[in-house]
C-alpha positions as CSV (number, residue, x, y, z in Angstrom):
1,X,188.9,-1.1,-12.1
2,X,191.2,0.6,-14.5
3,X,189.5,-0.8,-17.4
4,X,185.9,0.0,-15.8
5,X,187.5,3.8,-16.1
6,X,188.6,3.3,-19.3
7,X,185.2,2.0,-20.5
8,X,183.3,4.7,-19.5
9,X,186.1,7.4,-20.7
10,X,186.5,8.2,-17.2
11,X,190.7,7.4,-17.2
12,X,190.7,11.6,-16.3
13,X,189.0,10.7,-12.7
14,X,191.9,8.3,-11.7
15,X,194.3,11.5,-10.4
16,X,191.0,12.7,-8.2
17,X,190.0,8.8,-7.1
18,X,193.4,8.3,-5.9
19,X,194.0,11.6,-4.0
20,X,190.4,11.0,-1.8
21,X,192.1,7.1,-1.2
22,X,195.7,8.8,-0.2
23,X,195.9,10.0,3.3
24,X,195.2,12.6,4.6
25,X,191.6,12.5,3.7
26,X,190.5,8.7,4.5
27,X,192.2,10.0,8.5
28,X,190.2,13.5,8.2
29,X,187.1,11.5,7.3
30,X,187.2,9.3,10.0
31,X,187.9,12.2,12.3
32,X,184.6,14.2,11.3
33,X,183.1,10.4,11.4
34,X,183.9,10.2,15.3
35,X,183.2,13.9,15.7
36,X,179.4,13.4,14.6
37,X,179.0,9.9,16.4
38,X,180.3,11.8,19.6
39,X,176.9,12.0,21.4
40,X,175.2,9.4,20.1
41,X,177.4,6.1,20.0
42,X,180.1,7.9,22.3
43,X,182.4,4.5,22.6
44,X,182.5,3.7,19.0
45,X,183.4,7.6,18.6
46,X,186.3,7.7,20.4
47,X,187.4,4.1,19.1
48,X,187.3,6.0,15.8
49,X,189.3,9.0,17.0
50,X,192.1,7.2,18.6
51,X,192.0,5.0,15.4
52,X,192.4,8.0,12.9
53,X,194.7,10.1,15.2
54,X,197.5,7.1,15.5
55,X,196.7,6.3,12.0
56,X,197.5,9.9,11.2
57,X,200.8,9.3,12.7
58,X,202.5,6.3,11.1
59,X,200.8,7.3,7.7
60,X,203.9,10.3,8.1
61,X,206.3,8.0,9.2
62,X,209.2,6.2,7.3
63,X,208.6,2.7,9.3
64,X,205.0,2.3,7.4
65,X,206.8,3.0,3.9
66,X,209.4,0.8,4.9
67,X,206.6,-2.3,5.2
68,X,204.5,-0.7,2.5
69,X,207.6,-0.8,-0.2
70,X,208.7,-4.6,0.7
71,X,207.0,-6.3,-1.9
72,X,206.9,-3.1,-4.5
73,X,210.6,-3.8,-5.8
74,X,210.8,-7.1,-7.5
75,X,214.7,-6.9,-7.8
76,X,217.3,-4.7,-5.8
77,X,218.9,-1.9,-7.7
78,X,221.6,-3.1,-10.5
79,X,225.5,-4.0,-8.9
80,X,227.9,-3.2,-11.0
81,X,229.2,-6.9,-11.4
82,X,225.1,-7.3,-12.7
83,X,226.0,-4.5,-15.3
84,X,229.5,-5.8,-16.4
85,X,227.2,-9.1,-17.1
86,X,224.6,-7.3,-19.1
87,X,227.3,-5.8,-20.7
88,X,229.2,-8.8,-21.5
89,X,225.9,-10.3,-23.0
90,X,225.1,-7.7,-25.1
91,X,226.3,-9.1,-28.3
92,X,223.7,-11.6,-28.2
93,X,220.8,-9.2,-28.0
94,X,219.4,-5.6,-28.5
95,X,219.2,-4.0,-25.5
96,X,217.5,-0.4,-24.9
97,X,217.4,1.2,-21.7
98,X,213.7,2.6,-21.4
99,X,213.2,5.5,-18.9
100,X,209.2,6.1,-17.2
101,X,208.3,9.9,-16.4
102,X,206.9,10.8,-13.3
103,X,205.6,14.3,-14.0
104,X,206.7,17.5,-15.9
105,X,206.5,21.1,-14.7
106,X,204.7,23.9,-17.2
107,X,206.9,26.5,-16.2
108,X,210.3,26.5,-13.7
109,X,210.4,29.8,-13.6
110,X,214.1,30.0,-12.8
111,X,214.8,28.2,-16.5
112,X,211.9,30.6,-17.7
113,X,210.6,26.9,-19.9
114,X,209.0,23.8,-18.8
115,X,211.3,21.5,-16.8
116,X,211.5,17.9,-15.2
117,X,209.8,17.5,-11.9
118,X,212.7,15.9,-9.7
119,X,211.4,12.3,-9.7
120,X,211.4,12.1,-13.5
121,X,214.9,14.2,-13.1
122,X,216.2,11.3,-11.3
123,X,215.1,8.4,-13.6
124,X,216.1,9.9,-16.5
125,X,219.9,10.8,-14.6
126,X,219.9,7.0,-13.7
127,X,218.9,5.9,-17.7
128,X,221.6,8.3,-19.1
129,X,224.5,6.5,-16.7
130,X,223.1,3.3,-17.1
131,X,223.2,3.3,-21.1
132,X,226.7,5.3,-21.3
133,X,227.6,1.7,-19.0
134,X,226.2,-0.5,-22.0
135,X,226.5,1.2,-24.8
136,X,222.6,1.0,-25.4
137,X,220.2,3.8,-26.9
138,X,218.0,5.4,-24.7
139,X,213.6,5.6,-24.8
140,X,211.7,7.6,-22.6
141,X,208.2,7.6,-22.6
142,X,205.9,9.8,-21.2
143,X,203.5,12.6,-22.0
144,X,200.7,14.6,-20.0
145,X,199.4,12.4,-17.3
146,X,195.5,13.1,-16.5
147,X,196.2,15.8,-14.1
148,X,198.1,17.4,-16.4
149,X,196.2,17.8,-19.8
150,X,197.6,21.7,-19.8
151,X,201.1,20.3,-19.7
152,X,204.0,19.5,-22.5
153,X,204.8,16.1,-23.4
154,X,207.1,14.9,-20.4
155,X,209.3,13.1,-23.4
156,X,209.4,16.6,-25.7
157,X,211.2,18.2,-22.6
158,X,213.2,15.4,-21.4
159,X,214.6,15.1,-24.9
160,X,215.8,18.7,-24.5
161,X,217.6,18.6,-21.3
162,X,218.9,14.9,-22.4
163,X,220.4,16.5,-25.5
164,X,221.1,20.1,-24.3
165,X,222.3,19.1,-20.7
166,X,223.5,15.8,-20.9
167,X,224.9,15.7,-24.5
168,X,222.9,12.9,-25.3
169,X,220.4,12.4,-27.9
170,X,216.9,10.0,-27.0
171,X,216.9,7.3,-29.5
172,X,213.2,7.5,-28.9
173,X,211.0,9.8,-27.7
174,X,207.1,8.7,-26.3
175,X,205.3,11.3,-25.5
176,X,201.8,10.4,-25.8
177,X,201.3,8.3,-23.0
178,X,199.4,8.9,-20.1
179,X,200.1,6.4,-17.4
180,X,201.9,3.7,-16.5
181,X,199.9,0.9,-19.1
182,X,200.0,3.7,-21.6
183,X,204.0,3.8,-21.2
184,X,204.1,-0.1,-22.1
185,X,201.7,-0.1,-25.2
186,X,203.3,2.9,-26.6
187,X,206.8,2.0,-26.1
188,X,206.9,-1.7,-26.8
189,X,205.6,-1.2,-30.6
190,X,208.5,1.3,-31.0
191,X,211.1,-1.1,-30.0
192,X,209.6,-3.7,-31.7
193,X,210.1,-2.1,-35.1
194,X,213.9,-1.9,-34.2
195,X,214.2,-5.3,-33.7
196,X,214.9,-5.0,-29.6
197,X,214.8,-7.7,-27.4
198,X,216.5,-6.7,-23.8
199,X,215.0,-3.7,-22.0
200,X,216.2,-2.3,-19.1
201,X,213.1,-0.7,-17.6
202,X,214.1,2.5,-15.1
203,X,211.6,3.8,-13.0
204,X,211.8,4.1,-8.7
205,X,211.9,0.7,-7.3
206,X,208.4,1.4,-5.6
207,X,206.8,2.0,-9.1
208,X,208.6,-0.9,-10.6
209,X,206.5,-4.3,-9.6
210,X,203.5,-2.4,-11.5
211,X,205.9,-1.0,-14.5
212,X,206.9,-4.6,-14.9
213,X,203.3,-6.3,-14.9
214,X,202.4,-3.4,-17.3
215,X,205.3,-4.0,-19.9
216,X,205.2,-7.9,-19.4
217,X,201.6,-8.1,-20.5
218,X,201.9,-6.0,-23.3
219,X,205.1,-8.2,-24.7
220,X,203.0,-10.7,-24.6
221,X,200.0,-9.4,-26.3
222,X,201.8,-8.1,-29.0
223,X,204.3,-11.8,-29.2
224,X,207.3,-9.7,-28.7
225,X,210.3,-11.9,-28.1
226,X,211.9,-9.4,-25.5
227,X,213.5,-9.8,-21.8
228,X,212.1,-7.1,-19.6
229,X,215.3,-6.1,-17.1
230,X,214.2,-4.2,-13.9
231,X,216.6,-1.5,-13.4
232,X,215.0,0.1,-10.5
233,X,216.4,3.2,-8.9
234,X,215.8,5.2,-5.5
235,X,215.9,2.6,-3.4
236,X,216.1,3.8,0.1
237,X,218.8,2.5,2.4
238,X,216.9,2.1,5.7
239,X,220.0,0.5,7.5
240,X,221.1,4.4,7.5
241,X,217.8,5.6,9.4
242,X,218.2,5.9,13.6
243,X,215.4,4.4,15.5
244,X,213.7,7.5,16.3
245,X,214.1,8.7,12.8
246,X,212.1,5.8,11.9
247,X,208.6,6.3,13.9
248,X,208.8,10.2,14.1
249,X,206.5,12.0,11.1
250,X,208.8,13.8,8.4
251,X,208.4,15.3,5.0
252,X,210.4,11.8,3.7
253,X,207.9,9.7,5.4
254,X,204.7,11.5,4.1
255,X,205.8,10.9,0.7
256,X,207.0,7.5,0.7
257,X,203.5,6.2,2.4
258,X,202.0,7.9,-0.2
259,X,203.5,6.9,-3.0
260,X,203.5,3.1,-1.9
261,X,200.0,3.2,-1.2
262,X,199.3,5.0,-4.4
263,X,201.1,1.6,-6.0
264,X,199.4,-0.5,-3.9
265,X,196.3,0.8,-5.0
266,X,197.5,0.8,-9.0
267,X,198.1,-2.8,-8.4
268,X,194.9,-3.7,-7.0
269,X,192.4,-1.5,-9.7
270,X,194.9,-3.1,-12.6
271,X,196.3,0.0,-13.4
């Protein structure tokens, strides 16, 4: 599907596709569905409403991105006896810790400049600690996703706050991709040249089974010699999560569902 997209120049629909796919709107669909078939096929009708409206409910709650995220996150989250072993090993190879965006802001008015939005604020938090750990130089790659044409590179302004905030300058800086493929065929070239051959990939553990596909492939297209680490990040620990906190609706549970089926759905189109 994604190269369907990219065939037909369409790769600027993708951001619309996948917000009619993401609930609400299949739920609201369904609902008008049932409100038209009402009078004429009055069973199947209210099948369809008690369908949507339960639906509706668990696509809010934190038990359905608990199931949806199982199989997203190839690896658990980095121990620290796993990062005293990478560093230990890293005389025998060239490790860079590379760092996916997840969106930019334009303008956060109270910096009065364009900013991080928090989920790239987060990775690029994690990368930063992680390669201070190893002693490895840091990429991050990202630049205007297809909803946001109007926006700065994602790498231009997480160079700044790396280097401004954090005191640490990007080793590399990507900032013409546009998604998640784009991230790997971009990045992998650059590293390449260097003569890498370990990366630590950062992103949230439910992006990272698709990250990892994406940066895998392109290794291999381009007969690069290089282990792909998953350093995932953001893991949620449900042991921590009462019953009831589990199966009643919240802001948390809205935007994990979403954001697993949106990688469910990457997965699926080959995205």
């Amino acid at each position: 599907m994604n190269d369907f997209f990219s065939t037909f120049g369409l790769l600027e629909w993708k951001p619309w596709v996948a917000a009619m796919l993401l609930p609400p709107v299949p739920l609201l669909g369904m609902l008008l569905l049932a409100w038209w078939w009402q009078r004429r096929r009055p069973a199947l009708s209210t099948l369809l409403l008690m369908v949507a409206v339960v639906a509706l409910w668990f696509s809010q709650c934190q038990v359905t991105g608990m199931l949806l995220e199982r199989q997203l996150s190839p690896s658990p989250s980095l121990s620290a006896q796993r990062i005293a072993d990478l560093r230990r090993g890293s005389g025998d190879a060239r490790t860079a810790v590379v760092v996916l965006g997840g969106g930019v802001r334009a303008l956060a008015s109270e910096y009065g400049e364009s900013h991080l939005e928090n989920i790239s604020m987060e990775r690029l938090h994690y990368g930063l600690w992680l390669a201070r750990q190893l002693q490895a130089p840091v990429l991050f790659s990202g630049g205007a996703g297809w909803a946001q044409a109007d926006h700065p590179a994602e790498a231009t302004v997480a160079a700044r706050i790396a280097s401004r905030d954090y005191g640490r300058n990007l080793r590399w800086v990507e900032g013409d991709s546009r998604d998640t493929r784009g991230n790997a065929h971009l990045s992998l070239p650059l590293l390449q040249k260097d003569g890498i051959t370990q990366v630590l990939l950062v992103t949230h553990g439910s992006h990272m089974r698709r990250a990892q596909r994406a940066f895998e492939a392109e290794a291999q297209r381009l007969a690069m010699a290089v282990k792909i680490v998953p350093a995932p990040m953001g893991l949620v620990a449900d042991r921590h999560l009462s019953g009831l906190q589990r199966w009643v609706p919240s802001a948390e549970g809205n935007l994990r569902v979403r954001q697993a089926l949106r990688e469910w759905i990457g997965l699926a189109s080959g995205a």
